[in-house]
C-alpha positions in Angstrom: 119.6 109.5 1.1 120.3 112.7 2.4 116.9 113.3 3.6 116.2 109.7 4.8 119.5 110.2 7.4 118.0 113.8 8.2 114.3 111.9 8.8 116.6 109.0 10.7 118.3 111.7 12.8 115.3 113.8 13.6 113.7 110.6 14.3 116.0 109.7 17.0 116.0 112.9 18.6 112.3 113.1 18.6 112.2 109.3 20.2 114.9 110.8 22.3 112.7 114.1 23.6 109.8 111.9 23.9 111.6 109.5 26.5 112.8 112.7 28.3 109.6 114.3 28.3 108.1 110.4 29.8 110.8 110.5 32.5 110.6 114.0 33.7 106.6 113.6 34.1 106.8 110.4 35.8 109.3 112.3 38.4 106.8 114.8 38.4 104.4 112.9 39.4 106.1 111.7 42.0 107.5 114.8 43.3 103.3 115.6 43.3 102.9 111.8 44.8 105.6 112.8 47.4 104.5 116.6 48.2 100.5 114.6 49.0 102.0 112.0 50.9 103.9 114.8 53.2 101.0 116.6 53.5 99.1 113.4 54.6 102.1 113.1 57.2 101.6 116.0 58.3 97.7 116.2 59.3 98.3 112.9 61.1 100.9 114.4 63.2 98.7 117.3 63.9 95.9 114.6 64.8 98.7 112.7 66.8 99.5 115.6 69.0 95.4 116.3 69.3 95.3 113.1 70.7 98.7 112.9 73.1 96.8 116.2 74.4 93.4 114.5 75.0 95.0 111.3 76.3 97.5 113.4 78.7 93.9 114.8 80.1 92.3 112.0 80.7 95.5 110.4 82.5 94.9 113.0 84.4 91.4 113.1 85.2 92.8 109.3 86.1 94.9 110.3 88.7 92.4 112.9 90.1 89.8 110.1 90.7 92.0 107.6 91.7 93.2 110.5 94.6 89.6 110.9 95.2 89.0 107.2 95.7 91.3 106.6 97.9 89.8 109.6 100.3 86.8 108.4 99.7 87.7 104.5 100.8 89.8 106.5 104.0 86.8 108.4 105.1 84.7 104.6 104.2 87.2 102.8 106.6 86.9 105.0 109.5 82.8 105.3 109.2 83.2 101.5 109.1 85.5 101.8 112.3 83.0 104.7 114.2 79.8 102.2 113.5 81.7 98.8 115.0 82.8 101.1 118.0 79.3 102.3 118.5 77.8 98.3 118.1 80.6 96.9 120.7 79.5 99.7 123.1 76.2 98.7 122.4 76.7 95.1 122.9 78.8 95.6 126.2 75.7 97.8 127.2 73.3 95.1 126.0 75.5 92.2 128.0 75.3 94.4 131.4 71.8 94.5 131.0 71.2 91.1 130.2 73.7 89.7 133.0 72.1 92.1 135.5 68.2 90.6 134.4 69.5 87.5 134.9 70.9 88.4 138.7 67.4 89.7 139.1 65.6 86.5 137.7 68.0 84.8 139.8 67.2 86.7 143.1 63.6 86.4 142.5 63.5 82.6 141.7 65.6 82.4 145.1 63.0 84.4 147.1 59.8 82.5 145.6 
């Protein structure tokens, strides 16, 4: 009896170990699970700051054209502006030549 309640008892503490020994690798495991998953974390806020940096340069590069395109549509405007000044000179010029053909044409259909 004596050696059936020391089996019993070494039993239990064996069952006992073994439970412990399941719960402290499962924690283990995810203390392992945990440590990757920081890690992980990590790298993709390294890769978010990469690309805040990158998308920081191209909102600049942004504003740098949109600068440029609005010089370039000022400098469009006023070439647009110089060739219409240039045409209505040239039209007025065009009309004084024309009204003073048709004086002439007029003068000579009165003489003949």
């Amino acid at each position: 009896m004596d050696r059936i309640g020391k089996y019993e008892d070494l039993n239990k503490k064996y069952m006992e170990l073994e439970s412990r020994s399941t719960r402290i690798a499962k924690e283990e495991s995810k203390r392992k699970g945990f440590e990757g998953v920081k890690a992980e974390l990590a790298v993709k806020k390294n890769e978010i700051k990469v690309m805040r940096i990158k998308l920081d340069k191209e909102h600049e590069k942004m504003k740098y054209l949109d600068e440029k395109l609005v010089v370039m549509k000022k400098k469009h405007k006023d070439q647009i502006d110089a060739n219409n000044a240039t045409l209505n000179i040239t039209n007025m010029l065009l009309i004084e030549k024309m009204t003073k053909i048709n004086e002439q044409m007029d003068e000579a259909a009165a003489h003949a």
